[in-house]
VEXRO-936166 format. One record per residue (C-alpha): residue number from 1; chain; x, y, z. Coordinates in steps of 0.02 Angstrom, whole numbers. Example, Ala and Ser with C-alpha at 12.3 -4.5 7.8 and 13.67 -1.06 7.14 Angstrom:
# VEXRO-936166
+-----+-------+--------+--------+--------+
|  nr | kette |      u |      v |      w |
+-----+-------+--------+--------+--------+
|   1 |     A |    615 |   -225 |    390 |
|   2 |     A |    684 |    -53 |    357 |
+-----+-------+--------+--------+--------+
END
This chain:
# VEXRO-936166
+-----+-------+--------+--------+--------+
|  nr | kette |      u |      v |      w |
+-----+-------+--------+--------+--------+
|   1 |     A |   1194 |   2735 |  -1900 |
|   2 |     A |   1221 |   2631 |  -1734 |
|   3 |     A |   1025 |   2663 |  -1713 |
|   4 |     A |    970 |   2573 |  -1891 |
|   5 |     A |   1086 |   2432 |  -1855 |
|   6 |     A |    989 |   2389 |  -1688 |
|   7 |     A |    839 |   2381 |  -1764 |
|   8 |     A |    888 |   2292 |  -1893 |
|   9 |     A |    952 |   2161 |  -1749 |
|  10 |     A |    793 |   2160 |  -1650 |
|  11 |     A |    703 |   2115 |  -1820 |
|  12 |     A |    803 |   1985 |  -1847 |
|  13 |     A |    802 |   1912 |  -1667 |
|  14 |     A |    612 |   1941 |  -1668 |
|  15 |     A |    594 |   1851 |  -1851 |
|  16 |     A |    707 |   1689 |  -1772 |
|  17 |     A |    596 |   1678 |  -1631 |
|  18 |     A |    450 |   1682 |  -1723 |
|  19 |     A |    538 |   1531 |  -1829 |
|  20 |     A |    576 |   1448 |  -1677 |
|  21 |     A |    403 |   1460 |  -1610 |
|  22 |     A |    324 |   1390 |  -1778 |
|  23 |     A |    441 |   1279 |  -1782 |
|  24 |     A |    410 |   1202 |  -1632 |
|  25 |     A |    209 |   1230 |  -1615 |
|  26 |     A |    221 |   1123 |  -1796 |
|  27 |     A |    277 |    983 |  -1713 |
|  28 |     A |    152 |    836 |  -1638 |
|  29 |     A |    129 |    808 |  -1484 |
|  30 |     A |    142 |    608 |  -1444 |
|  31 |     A |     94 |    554 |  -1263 |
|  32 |     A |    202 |    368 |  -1324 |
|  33 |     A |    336 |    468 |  -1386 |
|  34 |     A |    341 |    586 |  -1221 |
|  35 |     A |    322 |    424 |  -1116 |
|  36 |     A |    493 |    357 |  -1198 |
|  37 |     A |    573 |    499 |  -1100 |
|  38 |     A |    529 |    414 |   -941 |
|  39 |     A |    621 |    265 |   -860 |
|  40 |     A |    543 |    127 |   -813 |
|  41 |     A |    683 |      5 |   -802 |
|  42 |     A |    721 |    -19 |   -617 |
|  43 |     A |    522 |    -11 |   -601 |
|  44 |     A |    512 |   -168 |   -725 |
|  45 |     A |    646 |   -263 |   -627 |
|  46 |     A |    586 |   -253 |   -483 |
|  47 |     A |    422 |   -334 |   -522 |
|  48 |     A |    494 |   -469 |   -639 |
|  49 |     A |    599 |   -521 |   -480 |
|  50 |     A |    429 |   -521 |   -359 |
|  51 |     A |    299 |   -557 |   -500 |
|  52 |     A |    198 |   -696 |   -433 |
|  53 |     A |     52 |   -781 |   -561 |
|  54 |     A |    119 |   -684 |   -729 |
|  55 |     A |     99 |   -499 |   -656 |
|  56 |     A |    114 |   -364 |   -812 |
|  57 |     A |    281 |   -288 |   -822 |
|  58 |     A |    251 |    -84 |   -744 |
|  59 |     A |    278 |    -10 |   -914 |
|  60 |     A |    117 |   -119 |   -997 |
|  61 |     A |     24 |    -66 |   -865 |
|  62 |     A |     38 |    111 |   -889 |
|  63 |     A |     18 |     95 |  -1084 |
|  64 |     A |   -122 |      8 |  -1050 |
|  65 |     A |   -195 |    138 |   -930 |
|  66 |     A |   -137 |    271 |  -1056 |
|  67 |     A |   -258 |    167 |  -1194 |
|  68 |     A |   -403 |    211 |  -1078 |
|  69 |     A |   -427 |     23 |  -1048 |
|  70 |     A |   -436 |     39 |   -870 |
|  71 |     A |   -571 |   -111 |   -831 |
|  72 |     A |   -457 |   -244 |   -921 |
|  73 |     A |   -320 |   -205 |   -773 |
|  74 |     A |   -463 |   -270 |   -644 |
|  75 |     A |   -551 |   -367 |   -760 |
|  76 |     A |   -489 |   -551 |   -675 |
|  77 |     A |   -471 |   -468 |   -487 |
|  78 |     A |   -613 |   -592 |   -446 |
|  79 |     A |   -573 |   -728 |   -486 |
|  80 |     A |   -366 |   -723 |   -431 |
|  81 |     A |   -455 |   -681 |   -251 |
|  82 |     A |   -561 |   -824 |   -260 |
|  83 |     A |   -415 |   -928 |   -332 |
|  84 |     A |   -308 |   -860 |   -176 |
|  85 |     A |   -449 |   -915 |    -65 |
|  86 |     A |   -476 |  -1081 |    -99 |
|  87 |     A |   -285 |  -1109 |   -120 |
|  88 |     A |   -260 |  -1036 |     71 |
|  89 |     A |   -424 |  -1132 |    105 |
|  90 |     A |   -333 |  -1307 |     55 |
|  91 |     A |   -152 |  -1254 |    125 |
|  92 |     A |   -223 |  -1214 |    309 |
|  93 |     A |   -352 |  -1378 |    314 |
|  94 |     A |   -237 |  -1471 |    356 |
|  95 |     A |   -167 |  -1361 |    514 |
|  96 |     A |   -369 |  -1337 |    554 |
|  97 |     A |   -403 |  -1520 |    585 |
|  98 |     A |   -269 |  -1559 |    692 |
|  99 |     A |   -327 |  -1405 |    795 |
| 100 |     A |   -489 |  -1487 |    782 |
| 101 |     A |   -418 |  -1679 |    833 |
| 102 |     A |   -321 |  -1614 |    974 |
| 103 |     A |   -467 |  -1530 |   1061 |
| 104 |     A |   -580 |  -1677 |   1042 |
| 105 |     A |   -459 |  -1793 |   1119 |
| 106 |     A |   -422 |  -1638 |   1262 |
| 107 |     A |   -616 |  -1647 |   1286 |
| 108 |     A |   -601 |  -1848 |   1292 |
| 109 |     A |   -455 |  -1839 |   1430 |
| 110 |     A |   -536 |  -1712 |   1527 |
| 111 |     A |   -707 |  -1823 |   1535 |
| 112 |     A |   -611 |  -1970 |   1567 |
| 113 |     A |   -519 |  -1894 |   1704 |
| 114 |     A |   -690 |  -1828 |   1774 |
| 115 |     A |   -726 |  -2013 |   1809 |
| 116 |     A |   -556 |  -2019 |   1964 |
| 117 |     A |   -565 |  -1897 |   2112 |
| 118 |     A |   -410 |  -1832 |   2093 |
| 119 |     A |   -407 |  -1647 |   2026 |
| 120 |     A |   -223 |  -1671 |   1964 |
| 121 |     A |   -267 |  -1797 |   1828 |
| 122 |     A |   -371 |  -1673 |   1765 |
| 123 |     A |   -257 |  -1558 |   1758 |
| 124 |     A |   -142 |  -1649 |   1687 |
| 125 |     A |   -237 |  -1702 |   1534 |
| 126 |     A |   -270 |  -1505 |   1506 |
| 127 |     A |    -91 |  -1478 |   1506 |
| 128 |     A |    -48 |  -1575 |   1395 |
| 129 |     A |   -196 |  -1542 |   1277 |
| 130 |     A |   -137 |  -1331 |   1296 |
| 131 |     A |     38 |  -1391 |   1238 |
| 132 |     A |    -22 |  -1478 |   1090 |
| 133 |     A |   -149 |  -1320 |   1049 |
| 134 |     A |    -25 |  -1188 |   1096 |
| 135 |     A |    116 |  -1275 |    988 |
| 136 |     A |     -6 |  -1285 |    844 |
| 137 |     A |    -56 |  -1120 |    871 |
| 138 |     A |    121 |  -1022 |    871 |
| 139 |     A |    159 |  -1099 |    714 |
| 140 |     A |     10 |  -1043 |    616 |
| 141 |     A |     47 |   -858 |    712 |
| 142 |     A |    255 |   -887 |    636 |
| 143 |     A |    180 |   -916 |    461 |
| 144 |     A |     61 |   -767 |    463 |
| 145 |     A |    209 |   -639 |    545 |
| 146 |     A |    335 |   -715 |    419 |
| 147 |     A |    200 |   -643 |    287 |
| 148 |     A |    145 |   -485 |    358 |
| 149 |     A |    332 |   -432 |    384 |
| 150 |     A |    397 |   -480 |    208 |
| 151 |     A |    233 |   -396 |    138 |
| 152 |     A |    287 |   -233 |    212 |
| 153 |     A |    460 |   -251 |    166 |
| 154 |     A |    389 |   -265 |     -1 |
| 155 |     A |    299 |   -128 |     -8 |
| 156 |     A |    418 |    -10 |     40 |
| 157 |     A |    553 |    -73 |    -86 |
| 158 |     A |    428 |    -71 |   -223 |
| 159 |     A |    364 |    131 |   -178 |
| 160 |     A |    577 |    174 |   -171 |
| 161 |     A |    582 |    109 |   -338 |
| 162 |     A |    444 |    216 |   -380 |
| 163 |     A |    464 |    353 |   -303 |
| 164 |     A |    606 |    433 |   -446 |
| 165 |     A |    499 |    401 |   -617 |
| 166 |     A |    335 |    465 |   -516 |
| 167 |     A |    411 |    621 |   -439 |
| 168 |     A |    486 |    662 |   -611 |
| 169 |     A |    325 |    642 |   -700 |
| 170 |     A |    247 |    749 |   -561 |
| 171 |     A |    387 |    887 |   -583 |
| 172 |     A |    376 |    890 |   -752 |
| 173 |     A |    150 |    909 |   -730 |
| 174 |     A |    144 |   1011 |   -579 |
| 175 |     A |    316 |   1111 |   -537 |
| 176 |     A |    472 |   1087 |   -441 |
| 177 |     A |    395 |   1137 |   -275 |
| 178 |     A |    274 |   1000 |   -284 |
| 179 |     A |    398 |    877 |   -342 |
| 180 |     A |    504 |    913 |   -203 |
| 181 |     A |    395 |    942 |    -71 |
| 182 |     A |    320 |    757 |    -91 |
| 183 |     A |    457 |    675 |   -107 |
| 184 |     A |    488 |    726 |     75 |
| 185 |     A |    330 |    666 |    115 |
| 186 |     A |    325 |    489 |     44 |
| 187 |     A |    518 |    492 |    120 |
| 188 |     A |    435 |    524 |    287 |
| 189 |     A |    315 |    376 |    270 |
| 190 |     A |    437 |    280 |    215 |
| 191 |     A |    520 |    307 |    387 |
| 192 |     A |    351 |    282 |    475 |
| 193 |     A |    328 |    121 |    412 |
| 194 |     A |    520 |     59 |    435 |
| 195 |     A |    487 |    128 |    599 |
| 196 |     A |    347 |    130 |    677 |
| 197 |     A |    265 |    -32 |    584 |
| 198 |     A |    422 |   -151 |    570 |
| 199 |     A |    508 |   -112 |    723 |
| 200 |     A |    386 |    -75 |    864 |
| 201 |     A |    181 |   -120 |    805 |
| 202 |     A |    258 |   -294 |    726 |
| 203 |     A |    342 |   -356 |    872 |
| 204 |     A |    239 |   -277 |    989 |
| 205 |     A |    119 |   -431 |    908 |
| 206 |     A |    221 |   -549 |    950 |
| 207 |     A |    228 |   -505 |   1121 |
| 208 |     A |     40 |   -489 |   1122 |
| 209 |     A |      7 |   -685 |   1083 |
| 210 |     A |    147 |   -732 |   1194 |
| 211 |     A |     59 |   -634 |   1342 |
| 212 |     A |   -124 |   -693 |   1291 |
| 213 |     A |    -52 |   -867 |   1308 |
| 214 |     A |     27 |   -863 |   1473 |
| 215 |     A |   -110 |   -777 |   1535 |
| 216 |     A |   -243 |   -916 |   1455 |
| 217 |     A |   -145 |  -1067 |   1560 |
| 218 |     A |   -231 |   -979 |   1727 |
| 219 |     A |   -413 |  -1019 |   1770 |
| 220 |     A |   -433 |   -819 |   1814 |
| 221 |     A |   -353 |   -722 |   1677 |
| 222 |     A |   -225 |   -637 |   1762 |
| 223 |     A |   -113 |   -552 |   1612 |
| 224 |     A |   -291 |   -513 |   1515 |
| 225 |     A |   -275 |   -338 |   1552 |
| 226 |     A |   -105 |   -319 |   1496 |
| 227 |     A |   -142 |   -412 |   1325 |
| 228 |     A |   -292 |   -289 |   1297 |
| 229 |     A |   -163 |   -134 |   1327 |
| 230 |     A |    -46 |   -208 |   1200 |
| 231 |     A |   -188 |   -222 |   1086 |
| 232 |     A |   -245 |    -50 |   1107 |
| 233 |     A |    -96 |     21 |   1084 |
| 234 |     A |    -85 |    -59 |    921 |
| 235 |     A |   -259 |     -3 |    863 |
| 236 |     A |   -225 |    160 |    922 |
| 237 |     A |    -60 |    188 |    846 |
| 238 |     A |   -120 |    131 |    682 |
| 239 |     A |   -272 |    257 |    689 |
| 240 |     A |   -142 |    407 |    726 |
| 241 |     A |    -25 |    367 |    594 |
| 242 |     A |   -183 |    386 |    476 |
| 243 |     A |   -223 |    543 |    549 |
| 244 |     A |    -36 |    598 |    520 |
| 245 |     A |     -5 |    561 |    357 |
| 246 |     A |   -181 |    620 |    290 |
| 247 |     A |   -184 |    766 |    373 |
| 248 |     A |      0 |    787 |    289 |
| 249 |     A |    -51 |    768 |    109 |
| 250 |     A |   -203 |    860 |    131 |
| 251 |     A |    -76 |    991 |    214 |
| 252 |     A |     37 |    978 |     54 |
| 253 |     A |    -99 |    963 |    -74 |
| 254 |     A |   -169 |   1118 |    -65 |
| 255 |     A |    -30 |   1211 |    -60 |
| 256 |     A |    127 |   1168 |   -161 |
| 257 |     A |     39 |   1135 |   -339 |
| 258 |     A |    -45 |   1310 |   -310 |
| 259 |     A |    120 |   1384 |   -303 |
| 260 |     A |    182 |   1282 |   -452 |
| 261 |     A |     19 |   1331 |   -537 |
| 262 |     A |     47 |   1548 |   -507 |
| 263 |     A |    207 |   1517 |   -593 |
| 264 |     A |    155 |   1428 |   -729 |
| 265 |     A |     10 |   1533 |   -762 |
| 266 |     A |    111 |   1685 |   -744 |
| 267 |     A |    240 |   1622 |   -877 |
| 268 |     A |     84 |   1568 |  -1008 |
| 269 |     A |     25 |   1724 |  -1009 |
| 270 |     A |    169 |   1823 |  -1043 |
| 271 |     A |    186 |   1709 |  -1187 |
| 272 |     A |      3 |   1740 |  -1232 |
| 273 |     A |     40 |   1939 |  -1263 |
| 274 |     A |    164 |   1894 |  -1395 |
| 275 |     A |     74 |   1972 |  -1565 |
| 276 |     A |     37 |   1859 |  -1676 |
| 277 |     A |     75 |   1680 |  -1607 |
| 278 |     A |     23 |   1698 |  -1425 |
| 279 |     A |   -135 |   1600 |  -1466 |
| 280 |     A |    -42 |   1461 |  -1519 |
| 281 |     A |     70 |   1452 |  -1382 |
| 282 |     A |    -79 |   1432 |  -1259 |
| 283 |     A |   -147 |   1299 |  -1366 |
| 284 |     A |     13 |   1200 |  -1353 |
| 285 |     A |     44 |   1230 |  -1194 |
| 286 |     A |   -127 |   1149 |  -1154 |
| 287 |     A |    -81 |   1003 |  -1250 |
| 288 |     A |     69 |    978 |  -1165 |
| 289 |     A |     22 |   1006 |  -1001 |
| 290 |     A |   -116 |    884 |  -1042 |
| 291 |     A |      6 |    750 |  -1100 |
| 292 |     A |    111 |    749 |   -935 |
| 293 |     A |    -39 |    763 |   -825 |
| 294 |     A |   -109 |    587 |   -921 |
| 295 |     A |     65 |    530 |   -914 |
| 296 |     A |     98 |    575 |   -720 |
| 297 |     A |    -88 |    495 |   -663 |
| 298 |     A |    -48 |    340 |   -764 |
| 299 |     A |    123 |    310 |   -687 |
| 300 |     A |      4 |    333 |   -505 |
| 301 |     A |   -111 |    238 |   -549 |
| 302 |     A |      8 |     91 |   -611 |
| 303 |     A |     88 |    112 |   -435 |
| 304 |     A |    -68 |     77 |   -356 |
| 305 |     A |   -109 |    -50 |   -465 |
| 306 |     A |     34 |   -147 |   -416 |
| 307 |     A |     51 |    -99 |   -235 |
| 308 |     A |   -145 |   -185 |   -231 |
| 309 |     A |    -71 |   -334 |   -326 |
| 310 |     A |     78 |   -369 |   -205 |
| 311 |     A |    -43 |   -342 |    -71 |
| 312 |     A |   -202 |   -436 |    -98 |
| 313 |     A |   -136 |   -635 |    -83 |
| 314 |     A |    -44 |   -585 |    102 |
| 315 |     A |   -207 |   -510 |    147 |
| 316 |     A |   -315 |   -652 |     79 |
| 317 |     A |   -217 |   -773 |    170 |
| 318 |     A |   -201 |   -684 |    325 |
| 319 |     A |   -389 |   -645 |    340 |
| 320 |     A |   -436 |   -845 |    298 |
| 321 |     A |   -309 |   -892 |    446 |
| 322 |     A |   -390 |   -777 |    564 |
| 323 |     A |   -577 |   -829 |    508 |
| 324 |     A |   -552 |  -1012 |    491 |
| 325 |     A |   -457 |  -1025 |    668 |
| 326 |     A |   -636 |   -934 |    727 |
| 327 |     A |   -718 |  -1053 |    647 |
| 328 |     A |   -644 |  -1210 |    712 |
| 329 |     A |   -640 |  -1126 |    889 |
| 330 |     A |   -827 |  -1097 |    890 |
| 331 |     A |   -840 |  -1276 |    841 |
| 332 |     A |   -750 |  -1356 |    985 |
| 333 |     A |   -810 |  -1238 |   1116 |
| 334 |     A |   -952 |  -1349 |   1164 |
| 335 |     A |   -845 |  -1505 |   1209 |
| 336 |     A |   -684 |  -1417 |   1275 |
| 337 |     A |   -586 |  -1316 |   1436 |
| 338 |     A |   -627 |  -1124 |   1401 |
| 339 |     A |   -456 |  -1082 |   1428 |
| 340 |     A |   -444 |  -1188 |   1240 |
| 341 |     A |   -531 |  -1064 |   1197 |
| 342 |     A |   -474 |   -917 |   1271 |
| 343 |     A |   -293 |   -961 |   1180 |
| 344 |     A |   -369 |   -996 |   1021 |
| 345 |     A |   -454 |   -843 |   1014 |
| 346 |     A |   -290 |   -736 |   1057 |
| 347 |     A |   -211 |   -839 |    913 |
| 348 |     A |   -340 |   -770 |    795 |
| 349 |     A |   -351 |   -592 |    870 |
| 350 |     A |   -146 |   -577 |    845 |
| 351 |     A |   -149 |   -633 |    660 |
| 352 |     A |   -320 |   -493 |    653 |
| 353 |     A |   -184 |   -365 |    703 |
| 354 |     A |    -47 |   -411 |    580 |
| 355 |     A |   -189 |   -409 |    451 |
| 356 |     A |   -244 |   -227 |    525 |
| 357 |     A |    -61 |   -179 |    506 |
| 358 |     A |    -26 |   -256 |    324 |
| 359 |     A |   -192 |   -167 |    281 |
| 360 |     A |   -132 |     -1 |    355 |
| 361 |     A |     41 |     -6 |    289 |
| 362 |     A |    -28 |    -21 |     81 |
| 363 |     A |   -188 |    115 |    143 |
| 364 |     A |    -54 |    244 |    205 |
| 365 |     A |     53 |    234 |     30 |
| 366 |     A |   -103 |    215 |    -80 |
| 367 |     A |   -161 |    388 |      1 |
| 368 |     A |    -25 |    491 |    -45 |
| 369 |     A |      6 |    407 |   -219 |
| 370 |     A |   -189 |    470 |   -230 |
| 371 |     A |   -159 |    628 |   -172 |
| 372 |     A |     -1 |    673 |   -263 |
| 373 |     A |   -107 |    624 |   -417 |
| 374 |     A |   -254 |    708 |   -400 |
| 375 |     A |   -174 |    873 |   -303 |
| 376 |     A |    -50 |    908 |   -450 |
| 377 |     A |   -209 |    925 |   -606 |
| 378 |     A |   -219 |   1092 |   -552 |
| 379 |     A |   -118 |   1164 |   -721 |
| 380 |     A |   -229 |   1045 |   -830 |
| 381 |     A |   -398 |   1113 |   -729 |
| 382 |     A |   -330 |   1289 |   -723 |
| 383 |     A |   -312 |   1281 |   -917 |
| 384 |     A |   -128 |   1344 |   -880 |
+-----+-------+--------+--------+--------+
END
């Protein structure tokens, strides 16, 4: 008797499953209604409170992504550079032509000196020509740090905002070990760049024109060597923290969504021996899996979308400070002292190395946002 009755159960568990299971592979799968599950809240307020020229809120730009209309988020990149351009082009003129003024009149002291015997009254007219220059100089290199370092800032607050809905979305894709194992990877570059960029390569800058400066005042460059190590040590440390965190994701990429991928796999094909409905349940798992790995490459791309907006205007205006001071200094080097020269030129190398660094700090973020995305399709290739 006992033996009838669990049959009779196992029928009946089997037959509710099966309603379950039809139940649910009846239902539609919407990518707008899945996306609904996701919050992009703090995301949004964070870029309505550093939008800058009517920058989409983050959620349009990942509906619009989802839409497949990915040339109408680049589609006016051209001309808001341009627009950037000429608008640093008109803000700096005015700083260029005093830098041009004050080394014509150095040049027309120093000739005008030539005329008296006296070495000193030379001298003295080059002093006071370096002043003006050097004065000039320092506060173009203040504007330009003031940029870089609130740029970086930036950055960093924007990719913490990010980092919950895009791990989420890449947990939900991939697997838990992937979604945990790069979150302690963008959590270490994090700490690289609130590190390593804002408290040692950023001053170590400003300690680079300073030193380029006093060494420029000499005839014989005495501090040039120690300038050029500073520099160096700059360049290089911004070429090994590349090498780090690539060689990180790379690291991570090939490994943790592979390990998310044997269990998923495993787990689909169990399903798949079901009789009668395992077909099915492959089918919608595909569709699903599809939906958050469309879902989880929008939200990356969106991030990169935006981390390029909030980076493009500080490195537009950095670069045309650094080229235009060139510019003007290869101008005046005909009629003027070469130590003029030699200080102009470490003006425009230091504001070249807060560039590099601005440039390095978005490069290092918008490589593991990449790899993250690209790493974790390996259900959707796999055809788990």
């Amino acid at each position: 008797m006992s033996g009838n009755v669990m049959k009779i159960l196992k029928r009946v568990l089997f037959l509710g499953v099966m309603i379950a299971v039809t139940a649910f592979l009846s239902t539609d799968v919407n990518a707008d209604d899945t996306l609904a599950n996701y919050d992009f809240s703090e995301l949004d307020g964070f870029v309505r409170e550093n939008e800058n020229d009517g920058t989409a809120s983050f959620t349009d730009v990942v509906r619009l992504l989802m839409s497949g209309d990915v040339d109408g988020i680049f589609a006016d990149a051209g001309a808001r550079v341009k627009n950037i351009f000429l608008g640093e082009l008109t803000d700096i003129k005015s700083q260029l032509v005093k830098i041009f003024a004050i080394a014509l009149i150095g040049a027309c002291l120093t000739s005008i000196a030539g005329v008296f015997k006296e070495s000193s009254i030379n001298e003295m007219g080059f002093y006071i020509t370096f002043m003006a220059m050097t004065s000039l100089l320092l506060s173009c290199f203040y504007i330009a740090y003031n940029v870089a370092y609130e740029v970086v800032e930036l950055v960093v607050d924007f990719v913490t905002c990010l980092i919950p809905t895009f791990l989420m979305s890449v947990s939900v894709c991939s697997g838990s070990a992937s979604g945990v194992g790069f979150l302690s990877l963008i959590l270490l570059v994090i700490n690289i760049v609130n590190v390593v960029i804002l408290k040692i390569f950023l001053p170590a800058c400003v300690v680079y024109i300073i030193v380029s400066i006093l060494g420029s005042i000499h005839k014989e460059e005495k501090l040039a060597y120690i300038a050029s190590l500073i520099k160096s040590f700059i360049n290089w440390g911004i070429k090994s923290l590349y090498a780090v965190v690539i060689g990180l994701n790379v690291i991570k990429g090939m490994i943790l969504p592979v390990v998310d991928s044997l269990k998923e796999t495993s787990f689909i094909k169990t399903m798949e021996a079901i009789p009668g409905v395992g077909d099915a349940i492959s089918g919608t798992a595909s569709v699903l899996i599809g939906t958050a790995t469309l879902i989880k490459n929008c939200i990356g791309i969106a991030g990169v979308v935006m981390l390029i907006a909030y980076v493009m205007v500080p490195v537009v205006k950095l670069g045309t400070i650094s080229v235009m001071i060139r510019l003007t200094n290869a101008a005046i080097s005909p009629v003027v002292d070469k130590r003029i020269i030699s200080v102009n030129q470490s003006a425009a190398e230091g504001i070249k190395l807060l560039l590099n660094i601005v440039f390095t700090t978005a490069i290092l973020f918008l490589i593991t946002i990449a790899v993250v995305s690209v790493s974790t399709n390996v259900n959707y290739y796999s055809g788990a």
